[in-house]
C-alpha positions as CSV (number, residue, x, y, z in Angstrom):
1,X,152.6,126.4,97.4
2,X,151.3,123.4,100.0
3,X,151.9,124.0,103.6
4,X,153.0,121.9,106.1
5,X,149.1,120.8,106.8
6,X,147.9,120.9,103.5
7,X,146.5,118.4,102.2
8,X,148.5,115.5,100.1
9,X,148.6,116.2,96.3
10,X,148.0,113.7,94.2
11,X,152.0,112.1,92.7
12,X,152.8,114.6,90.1
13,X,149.8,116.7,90.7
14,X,150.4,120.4,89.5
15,X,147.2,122.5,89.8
16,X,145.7,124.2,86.6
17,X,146.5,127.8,86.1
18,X,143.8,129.8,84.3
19,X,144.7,132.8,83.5
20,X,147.7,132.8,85.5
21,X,146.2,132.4,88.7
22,X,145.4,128.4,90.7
23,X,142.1,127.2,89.9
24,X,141.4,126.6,93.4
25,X,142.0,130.1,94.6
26,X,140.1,131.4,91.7
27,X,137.4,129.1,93.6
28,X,138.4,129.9,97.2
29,X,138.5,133.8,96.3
30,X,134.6,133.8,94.9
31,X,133.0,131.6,97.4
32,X,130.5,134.0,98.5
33,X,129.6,135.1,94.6
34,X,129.5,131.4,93.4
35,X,126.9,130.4,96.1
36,X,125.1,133.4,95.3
37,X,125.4,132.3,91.8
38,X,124.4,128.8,92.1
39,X,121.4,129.4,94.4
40,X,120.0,132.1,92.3
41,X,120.6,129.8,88.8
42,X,119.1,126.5,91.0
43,X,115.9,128.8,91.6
44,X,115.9,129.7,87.9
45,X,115.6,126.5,86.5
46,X,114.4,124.1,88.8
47,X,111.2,125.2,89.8
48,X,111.0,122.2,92.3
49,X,113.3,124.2,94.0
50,X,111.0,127.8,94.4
51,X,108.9,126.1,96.2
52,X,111.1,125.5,99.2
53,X,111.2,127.6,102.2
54,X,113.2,130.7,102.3
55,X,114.9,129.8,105.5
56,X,116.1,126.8,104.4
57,X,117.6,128.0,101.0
58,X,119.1,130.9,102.9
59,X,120.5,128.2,105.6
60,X,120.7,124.7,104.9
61,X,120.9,124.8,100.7
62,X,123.6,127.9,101.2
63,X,125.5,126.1,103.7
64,X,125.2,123.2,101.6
65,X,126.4,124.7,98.4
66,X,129.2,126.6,99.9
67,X,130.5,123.2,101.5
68,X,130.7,121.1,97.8
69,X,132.6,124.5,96.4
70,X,135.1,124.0,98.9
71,X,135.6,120.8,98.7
72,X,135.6,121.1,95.1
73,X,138.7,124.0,95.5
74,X,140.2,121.2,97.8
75,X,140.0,118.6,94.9
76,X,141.1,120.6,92.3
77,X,144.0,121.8,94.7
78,X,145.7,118.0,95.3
79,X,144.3,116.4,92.3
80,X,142.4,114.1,94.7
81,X,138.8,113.4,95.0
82,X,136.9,114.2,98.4
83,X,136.9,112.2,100.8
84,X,134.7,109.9,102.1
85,X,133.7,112.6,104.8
86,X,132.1,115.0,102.3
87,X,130.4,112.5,99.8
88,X,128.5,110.8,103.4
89,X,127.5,114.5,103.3
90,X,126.1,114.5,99.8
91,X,124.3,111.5,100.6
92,X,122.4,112.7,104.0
93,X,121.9,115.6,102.4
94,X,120.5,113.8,98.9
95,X,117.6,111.8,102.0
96,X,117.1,115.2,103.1
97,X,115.6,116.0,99.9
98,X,113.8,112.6,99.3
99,X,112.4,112.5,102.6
100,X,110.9,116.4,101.3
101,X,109.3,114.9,98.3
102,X,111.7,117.2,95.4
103,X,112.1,114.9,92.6
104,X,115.2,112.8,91.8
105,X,116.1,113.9,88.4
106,X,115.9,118.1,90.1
107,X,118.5,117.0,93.1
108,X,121.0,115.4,90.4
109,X,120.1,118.1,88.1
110,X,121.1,120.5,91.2
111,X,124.8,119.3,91.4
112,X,125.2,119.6,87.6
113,X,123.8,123.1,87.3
114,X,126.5,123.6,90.7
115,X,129.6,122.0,88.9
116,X,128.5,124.6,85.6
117,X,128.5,127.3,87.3
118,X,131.9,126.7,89.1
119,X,132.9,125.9,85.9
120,X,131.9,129.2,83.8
121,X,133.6,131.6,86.5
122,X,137.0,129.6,86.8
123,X,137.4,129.5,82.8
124,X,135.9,132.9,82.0
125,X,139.2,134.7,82.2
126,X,141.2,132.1,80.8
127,X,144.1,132.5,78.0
128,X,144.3,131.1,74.7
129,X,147.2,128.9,76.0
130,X,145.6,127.5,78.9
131,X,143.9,124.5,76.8
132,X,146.0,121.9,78.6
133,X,145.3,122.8,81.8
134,X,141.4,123.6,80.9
135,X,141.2,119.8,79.7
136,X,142.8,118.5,83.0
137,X,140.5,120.6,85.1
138,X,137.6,119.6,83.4
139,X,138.6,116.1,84.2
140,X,138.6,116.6,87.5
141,X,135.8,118.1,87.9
142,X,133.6,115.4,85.4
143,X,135.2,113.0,87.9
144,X,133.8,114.8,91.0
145,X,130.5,115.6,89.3
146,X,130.2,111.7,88.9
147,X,130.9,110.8,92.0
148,X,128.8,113.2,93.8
149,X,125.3,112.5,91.5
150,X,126.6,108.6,92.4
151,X,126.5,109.7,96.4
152,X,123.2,111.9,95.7
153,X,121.5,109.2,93.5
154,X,122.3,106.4,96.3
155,X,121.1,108.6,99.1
156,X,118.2,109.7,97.4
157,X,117.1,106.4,96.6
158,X,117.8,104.5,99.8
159,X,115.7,106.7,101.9
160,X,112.7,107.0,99.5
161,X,113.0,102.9,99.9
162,X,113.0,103.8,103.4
163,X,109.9,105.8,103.1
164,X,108.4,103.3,100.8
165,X,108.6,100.3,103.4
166,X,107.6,103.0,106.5
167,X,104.2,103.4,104.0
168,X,103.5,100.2,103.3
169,X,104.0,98.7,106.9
170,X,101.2,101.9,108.0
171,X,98.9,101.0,105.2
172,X,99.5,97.4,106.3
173,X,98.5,98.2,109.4
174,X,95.5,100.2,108.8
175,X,94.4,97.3,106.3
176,X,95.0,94.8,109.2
177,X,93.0,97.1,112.1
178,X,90.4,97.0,109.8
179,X,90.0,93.4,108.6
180,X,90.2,92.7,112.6
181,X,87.4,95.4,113.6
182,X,90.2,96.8,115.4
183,X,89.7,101.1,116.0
184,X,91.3,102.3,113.1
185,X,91.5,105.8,113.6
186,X,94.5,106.3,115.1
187,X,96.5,103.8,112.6
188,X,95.0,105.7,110.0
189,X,96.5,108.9,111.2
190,X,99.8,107.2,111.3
191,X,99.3,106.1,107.8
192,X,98.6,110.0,106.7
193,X,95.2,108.3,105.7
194,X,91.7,109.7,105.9
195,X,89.3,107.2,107.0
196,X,86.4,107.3,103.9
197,X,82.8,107.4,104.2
198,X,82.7,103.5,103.0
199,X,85.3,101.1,101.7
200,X,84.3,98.6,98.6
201,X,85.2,95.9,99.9
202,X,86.8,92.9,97.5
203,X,88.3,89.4,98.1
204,X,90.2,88.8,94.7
205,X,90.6,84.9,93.4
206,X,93.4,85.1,90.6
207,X,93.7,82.2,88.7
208,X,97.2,81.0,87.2
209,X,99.2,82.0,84.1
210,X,100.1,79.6,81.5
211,X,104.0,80.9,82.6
212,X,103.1,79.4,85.9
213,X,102.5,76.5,84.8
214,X,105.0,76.0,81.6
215,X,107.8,73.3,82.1
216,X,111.5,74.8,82.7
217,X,109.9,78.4,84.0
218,X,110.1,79.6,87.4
219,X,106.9,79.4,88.8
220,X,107.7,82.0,91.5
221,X,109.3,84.7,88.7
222,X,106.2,84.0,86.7
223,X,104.0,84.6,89.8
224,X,105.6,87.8,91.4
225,X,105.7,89.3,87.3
226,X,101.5,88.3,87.3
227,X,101.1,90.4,90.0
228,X,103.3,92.9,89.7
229,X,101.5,93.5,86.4
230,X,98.3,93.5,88.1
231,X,99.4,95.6,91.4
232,X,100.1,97.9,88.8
233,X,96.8,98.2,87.4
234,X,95.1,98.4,90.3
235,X,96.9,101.6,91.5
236,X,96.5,103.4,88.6
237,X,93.1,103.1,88.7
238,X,92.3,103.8,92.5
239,X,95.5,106.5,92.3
240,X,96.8,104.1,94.6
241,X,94.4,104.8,97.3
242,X,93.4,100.6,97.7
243,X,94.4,99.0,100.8
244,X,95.6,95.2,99.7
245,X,97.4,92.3,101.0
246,X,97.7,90.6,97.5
247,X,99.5,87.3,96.8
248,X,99.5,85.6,93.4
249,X,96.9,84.1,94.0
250,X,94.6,87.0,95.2
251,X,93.6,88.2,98.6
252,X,91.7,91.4,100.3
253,X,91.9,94.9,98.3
254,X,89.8,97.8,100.2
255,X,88.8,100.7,97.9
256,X,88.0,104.1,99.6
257,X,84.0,105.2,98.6
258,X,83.2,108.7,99.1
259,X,79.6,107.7,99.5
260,X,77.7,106.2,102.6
261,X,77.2,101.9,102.4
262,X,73.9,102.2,101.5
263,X,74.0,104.8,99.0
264,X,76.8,103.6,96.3
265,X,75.6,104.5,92.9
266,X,74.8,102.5,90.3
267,X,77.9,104.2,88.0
268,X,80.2,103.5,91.3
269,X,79.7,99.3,91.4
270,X,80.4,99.9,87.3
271,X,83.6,101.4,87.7
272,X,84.5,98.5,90.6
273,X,83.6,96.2,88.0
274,X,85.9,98.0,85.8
275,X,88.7,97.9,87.5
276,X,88.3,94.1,88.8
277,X,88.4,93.5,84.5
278,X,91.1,96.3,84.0
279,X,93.6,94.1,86.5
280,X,92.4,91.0,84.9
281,X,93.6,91.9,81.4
282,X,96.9,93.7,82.9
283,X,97.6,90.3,85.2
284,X,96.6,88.2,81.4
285,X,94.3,85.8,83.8
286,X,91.0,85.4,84.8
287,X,90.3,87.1,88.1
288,X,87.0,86.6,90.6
289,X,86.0,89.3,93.4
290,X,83.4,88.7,95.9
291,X,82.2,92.3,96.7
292,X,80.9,94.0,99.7
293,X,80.5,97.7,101.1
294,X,80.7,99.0,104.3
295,X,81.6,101.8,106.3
296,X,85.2,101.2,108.0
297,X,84.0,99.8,111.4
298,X,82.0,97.4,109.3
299,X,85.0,96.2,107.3
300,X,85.7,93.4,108.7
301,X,81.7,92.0,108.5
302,X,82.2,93.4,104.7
303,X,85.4,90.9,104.0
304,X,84.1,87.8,105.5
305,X,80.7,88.1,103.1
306,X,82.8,89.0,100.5
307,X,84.7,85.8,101.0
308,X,81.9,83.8,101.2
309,X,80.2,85.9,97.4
310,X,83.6,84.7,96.6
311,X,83.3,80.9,97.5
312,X,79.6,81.1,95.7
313,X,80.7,82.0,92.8
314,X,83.5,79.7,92.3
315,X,80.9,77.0,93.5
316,X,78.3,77.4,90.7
317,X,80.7,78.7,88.0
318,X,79.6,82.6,87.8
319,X,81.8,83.8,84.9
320,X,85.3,85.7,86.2
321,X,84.7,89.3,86.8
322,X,82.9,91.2,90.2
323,X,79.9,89.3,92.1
324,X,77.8,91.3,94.5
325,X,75.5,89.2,97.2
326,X,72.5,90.3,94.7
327,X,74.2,88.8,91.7
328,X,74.2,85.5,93.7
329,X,71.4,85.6,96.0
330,X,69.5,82.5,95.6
331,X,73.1,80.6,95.3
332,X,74.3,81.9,98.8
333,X,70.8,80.9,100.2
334,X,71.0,77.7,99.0
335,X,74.7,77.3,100.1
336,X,74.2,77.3,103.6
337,X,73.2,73.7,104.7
338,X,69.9,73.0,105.6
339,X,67.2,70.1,105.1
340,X,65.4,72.2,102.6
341,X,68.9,72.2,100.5
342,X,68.9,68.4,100.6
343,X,65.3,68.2,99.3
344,X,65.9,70.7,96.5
345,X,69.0,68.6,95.2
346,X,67.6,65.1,95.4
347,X,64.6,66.4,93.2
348,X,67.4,66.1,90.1
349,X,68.6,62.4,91.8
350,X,66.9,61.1,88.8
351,X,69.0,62.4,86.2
352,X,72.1,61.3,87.6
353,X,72.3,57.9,85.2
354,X,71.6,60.3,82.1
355,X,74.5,62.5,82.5
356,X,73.4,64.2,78.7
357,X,69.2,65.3,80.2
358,X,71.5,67.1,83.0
359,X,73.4,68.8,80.9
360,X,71.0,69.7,78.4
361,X,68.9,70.7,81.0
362,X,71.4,73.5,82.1
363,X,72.2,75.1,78.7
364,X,68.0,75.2,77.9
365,X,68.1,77.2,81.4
366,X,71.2,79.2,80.3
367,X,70.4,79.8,77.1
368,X,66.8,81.5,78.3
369,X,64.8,78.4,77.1
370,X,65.4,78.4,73.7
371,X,65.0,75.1,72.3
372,X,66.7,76.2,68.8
373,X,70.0,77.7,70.8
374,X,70.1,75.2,72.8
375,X,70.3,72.8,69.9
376,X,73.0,74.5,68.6
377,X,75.1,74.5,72.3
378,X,75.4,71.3,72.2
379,X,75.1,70.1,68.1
380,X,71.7,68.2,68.4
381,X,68.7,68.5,66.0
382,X,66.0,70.7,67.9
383,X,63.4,67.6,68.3
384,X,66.6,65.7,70.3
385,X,66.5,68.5,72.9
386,X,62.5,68.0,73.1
387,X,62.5,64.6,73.3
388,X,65.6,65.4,76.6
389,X,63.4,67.9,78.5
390,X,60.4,65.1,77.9
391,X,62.2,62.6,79.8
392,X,63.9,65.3,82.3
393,X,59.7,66.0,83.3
394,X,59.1,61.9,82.8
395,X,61.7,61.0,85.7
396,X,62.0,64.6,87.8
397,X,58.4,65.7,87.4
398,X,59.6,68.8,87.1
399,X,58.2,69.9,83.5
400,X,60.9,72.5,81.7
401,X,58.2,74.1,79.5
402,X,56.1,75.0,82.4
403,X,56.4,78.3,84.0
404,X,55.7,77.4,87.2
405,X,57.9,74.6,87.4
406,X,61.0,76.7,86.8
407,X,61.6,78.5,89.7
408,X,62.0,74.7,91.7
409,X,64.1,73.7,88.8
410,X,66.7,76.9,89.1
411,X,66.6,76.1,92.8
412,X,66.8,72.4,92.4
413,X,70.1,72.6,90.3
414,X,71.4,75.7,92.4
415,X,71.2,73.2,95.6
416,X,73.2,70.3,93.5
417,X,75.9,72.2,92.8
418,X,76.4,73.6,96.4
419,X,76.0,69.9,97.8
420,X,78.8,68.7,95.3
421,X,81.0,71.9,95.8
422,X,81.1,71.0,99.8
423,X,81.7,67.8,98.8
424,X,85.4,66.5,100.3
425,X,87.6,66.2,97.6
């Protein structure tokens, strides 16, 4: 039955008989009524699939299909897989459908449904004593199914890696022209990105996990899980539309407004301050954002304020969480140096000796000067803490109790702590 150029069989190949007649001719002899067939049940149940263009499931997906079922026939005719020839094929054309966007699962699920259908019109007219060679076709044809979802499967997913990294490099590059100033427009074409109305911007400080830190644990493993984990968060809640350069320890994350700079809701700088606390508890550490909004050519204005919001709030303690320039307005004044700084901060010189009328002269202000709470802070009977603020006004005079010495207090202490925070280390 093998001619002179036939392919080799397999050693001690015989082909399955169904019915009396070769499997593979059975195959060969319907080619044109098992693509028909397999294209027609492909459109049935995989919708993915209806939604492609007719042209190309009248070319390319026909031509496709007809090119597996003879290379199937071929198989089942030596008792040989395909070779490598027809499963590069299954791979490119596996990218083919990742680079279109159909889903893995529907382009495996494609080959199965193919092999079933081969399957049902080879057997359908087979004879009660054709169990042997049924169980040695299917075989054969498991083991070409499993090779060819291996082929599809690897195709698939090495070009939607390939996509992936063309993606992020575009985003990275739009993220980059914009932290520069650079004209953006054209980078966010390439990036299939609409330039927005404003971005948020946000310069994230992420503190450590107790893994990072924990002896015999890979600091890096424990890192890259941390912010995978927070990654994570953040892109489901901007539906990954946030532009970041993130390391474990934070960086720059731009978040697309549909609102002009000076217009962002009240509602809007909530749900930023949502999803600075949503990554937070994802990432299981404290994170920080300086925050600032602009419209994109202003971006890069936006990210060096925000850096500095940033550096205020670390300086003076704000609690984790997002910090606008209002939350830290008299801070930032105060952090840039000037003479009036100095003065402010040597008003509390006195105090330095008495390390306890400092401190309890912090958590009164904190603690909206409440002489009972702040008692309780710091476990001292309520007449201690007005005897304290006595010899606060005694050395400073600066009175606590007096309204109008409170403003120059707040400032006074503000100043202090941005001296000592640009103090070298």
């Amino acid at each position: 039955m093998t001619g002179h150029n036939s392919p080799a069989c397999a050693p001690g190949w015989r082909i399955p008989l169904i019915g009396g007649v070769p499997a593979d001719q059975r195959l060969l002899g319907a080619v044109p009524e098992l693509v028909e067939a397999v294209i027609a049940t492909l459109l049935a149940r995989v919708p993915t699939y209806r939604r492609l263009p007719h042209e190309q499931v009248a070319g390319e997906l026909s031509q496709v299909t007809e090119r597996r079922i003879r290379a199937l026939a071929q198989a089942v005719r030596t008792g040989n897989p395909a070779d490598d020839e027809e499963f590069t094929s299954v791979r490119e054309a596996a990218a083919r459908r990742a680079e279109e966007g159909l889903p893995l699962d529907a382009v495996l699920l494609a080959h199965h449904l193919g092999m079933e259908v081969c399957w049902e019109l080879v057997t359908r007219d087979a004879h009660d004593d054709d169990a042997a060679d049924l169980l040695v076709l299917n075989r054969l044809l498991l083991d070409q199914l499993r090779q060819a979802t291996s082929a599809a499967g690897a195709g698939y997913v090495e070009e939607r890696r390939t996509l992936a990294d063309e993606q992020r490099a575009a985003r990275l590059a739009l993220l980059t022209a914009l932290l520069d100033g650079a004209p953006a427009e054209e980078t966010a074409t390439r990036a299939g990105i609409r330039l927005p109305p404003s971005y948020a911007v946000l310069c994230l400080a992420v503190a450590d996990h107790p893994d990072e830190r924990a002896p015999g644990v890979d600091r890096t493993v424990a890192g890259h899980r941390k912010l995978r984990r927070l990654r994570t968060e953040l892109d489901h809640r901007t539906r990954q539309s946030a532009l970041t350069a993130l390391s474990s320890s934070g960086g720059p994350v731009l978040i697309p407004l549909e609102c002009r700079p000076d217009a962002v809701p009240a509602d809007r700088w909530q749900r930023l301050a949502d999803t600075v606390a949503g990554t937070a508890r994802a990432a299981g550490v404290p994170v920080r954002a300086g925050a600032a909004v602009a419209a994109p050519a202003g971006v890069a204005a936006a990210a060096v304020l925000a850096t500095e919001v940033l550096e205020v709030a670390r300086a003076f303690a704000r609690p984790p969480g997002l910090h606008r320039l209002d939350d830290v307005l008299l801070e930032y004044q105060l952090s840039r140096p000037s003479q009036a700084r100095s003065r402010l901060a040597s008003l509390l010189a006195p105090l330095e000796d008495g390390g306890e009328l400092l401190a309890t002269l912090r958590t009164h202000l904190a603690g909206g000067l409440n002489r009972r709470h702040t008692a309780r802070a710091l476990h001292l009977h309520p007449n201690t803490v007005d005897y304290r603020l006595r010899r606060v006004a005694v050395l400073t005079g600066l009175d606590p109790t007096r309204p109008a010495d409170l403003l120059r207090i707040t400032a006074a202490i503000a100043a202090r702590d941005a001296e000592r925070a640009q103090e070298p280390a």
